[in-house]
C-alpha positions, -999 to 999 in steps of 0.1 A, spaced: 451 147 622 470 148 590 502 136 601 483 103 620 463 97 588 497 103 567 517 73 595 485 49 595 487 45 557 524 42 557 524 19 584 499 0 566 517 1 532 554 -9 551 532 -38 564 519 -53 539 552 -50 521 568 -71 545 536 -97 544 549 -99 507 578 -102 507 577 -130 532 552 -148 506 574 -139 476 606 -156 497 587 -183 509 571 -193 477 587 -173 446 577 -177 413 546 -196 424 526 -165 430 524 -134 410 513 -101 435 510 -73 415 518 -41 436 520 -38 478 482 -30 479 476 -64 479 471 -85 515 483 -118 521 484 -142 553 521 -151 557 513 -184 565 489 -194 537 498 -221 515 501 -215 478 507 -244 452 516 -226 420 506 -203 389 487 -185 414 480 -146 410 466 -117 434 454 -89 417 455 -51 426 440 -44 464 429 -83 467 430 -98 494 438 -134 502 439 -141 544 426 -185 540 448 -210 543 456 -227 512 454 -213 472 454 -242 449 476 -247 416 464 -224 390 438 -205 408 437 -162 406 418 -133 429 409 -103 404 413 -64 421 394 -56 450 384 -91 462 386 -101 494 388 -140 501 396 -164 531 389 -201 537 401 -227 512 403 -222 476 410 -255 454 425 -256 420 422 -238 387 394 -217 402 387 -177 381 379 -153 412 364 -120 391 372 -86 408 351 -72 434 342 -106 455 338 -104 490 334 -129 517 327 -119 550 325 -152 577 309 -128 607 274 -129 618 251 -113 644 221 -133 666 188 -115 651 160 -142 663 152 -155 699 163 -156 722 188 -125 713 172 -89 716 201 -76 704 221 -76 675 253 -55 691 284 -78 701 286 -52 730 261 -81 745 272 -113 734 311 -108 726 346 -100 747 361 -88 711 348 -49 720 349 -42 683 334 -8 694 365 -7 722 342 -19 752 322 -46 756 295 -54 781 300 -89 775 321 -109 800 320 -140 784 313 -151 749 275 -165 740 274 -167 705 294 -179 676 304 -146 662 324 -162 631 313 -193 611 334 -218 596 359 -209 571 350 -208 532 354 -239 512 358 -232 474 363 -266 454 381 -270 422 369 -257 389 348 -228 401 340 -200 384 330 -165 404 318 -137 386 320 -99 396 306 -82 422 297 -116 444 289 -118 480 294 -147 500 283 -158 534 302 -172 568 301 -208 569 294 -217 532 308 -241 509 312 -238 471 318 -278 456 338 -283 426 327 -269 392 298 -242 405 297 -211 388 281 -177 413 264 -152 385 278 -117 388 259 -97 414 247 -132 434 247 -133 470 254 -170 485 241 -175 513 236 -217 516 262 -243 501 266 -248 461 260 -283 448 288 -295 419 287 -281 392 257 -260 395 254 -222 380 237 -204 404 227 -169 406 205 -139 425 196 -126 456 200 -150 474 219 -170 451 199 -202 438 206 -228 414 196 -217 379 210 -248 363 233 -271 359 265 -275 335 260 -306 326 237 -338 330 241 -355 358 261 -384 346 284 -366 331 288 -345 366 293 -378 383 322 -390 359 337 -351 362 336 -359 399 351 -397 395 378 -385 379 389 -354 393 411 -341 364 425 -314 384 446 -339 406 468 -347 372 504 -335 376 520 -306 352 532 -329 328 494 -343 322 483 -309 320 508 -300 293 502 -330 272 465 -334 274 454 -297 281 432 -303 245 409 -328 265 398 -299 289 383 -281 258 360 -313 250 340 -330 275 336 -358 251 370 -365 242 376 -362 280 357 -393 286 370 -410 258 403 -404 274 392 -418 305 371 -449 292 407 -465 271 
């Protein structure tokens, strides 16, 4: 029992090394990985000044420019630029039929996937996994966060530490609980409307390094923008 347990975990370990090291080769010093506990999918996109963080996990699609997982996330779908993901965020897209007309809440009844090794399911007759995540640009996750299957986080939200999402996040709304709801938001709506219009986040490097002052004052920000 000892010696299986011992080759599972190396097997897992030599795994994920590989998975790494086919990021690191594919995409260098655009992503920073900090040890071999952390999981990636080989075939994800990652634009740069990216960072996983010890036992995160990152199996979506796409990682935009400047965006970072804390330790012991784990987080699909696709993430958009200069997001903050805190440690301890999970995302989970499954789900289970728990109303009519389903008696059941077992896949052993509605799913070929035997996730318990059989299956009394020969055909599929419900949607066991919902769409992939959708985080915007901007965004803000605090610790200990749960999201839902099937939801999407718009640009500039901010999830509360300890929230539970279960429905989409408007722009730039701060929302927090169980389940999440919007608390309030971070600025007035006009301002949110121009923050949208503009979409800062699409400047290039060179912007970012000459301007980067203007993202520390919203109102100097829309001078910018009104010259």
């Amino acid at each position: 029992m000892i010696q299986k347990l011992v080759k599972n975990r190396l097997t897992t370990w030599f795994r994920n090394l590989m998975n790494l090291l086919k990021v690191k080769l594919r995409y260098g010093d655009k992503i920073i990985i900090q040890n071999t506990s952390c999981r990636i999918n080989p075939k994800a996109v990652f634009e740069g000044a990216n960072k996983l963080s010890n036992n995160s996990t990152f199996s979506g699609s796409l990682m935009g420019y400047g965006t970072y997982i804390g330790h012991d996330s784990d987080i699909g779908g696709v993430i958009g630029r200069f997001c903050c993901i805190a440690p301890y965020v999970q995302y989970n897209p499954g789900s289970h039929p728990f109303t009519p007309p389903y008696t059941a809440v077992s896949p052993m009844f509605y799913s070929t996937s035997k996730q318990c090794g059989v299956t009394f399911a020969t055909e599929n007759v419900f949607k066991e996994y919902l769409k992939p995540l959708k985080i915007g640009n901007d965004v803000w996750i605090q610790q200990d966060v749960f999201i839902c299957g099937g939801v999407e986080i718009s640009d500039g939200a901010i999830i509360l530490a300890g929230a539970v999402v279960t429905k989409d996040v408007p722009p730039y709304a701060i929302v927090g609980g169980v389940p999440a709801k919007v608390i309030r938001f971070r600025y007035d709506n006009e301002t949110i409307q121009f923050l949208l219009r503009i979409k800062w986040w699409n400047n290039d490097i060179e912007w970012f390094k000459k301007n980067w002052r203007l993202l520390n004052d919203i109102n100097k920000l829309k001078e910018y923008y009104e010259k």
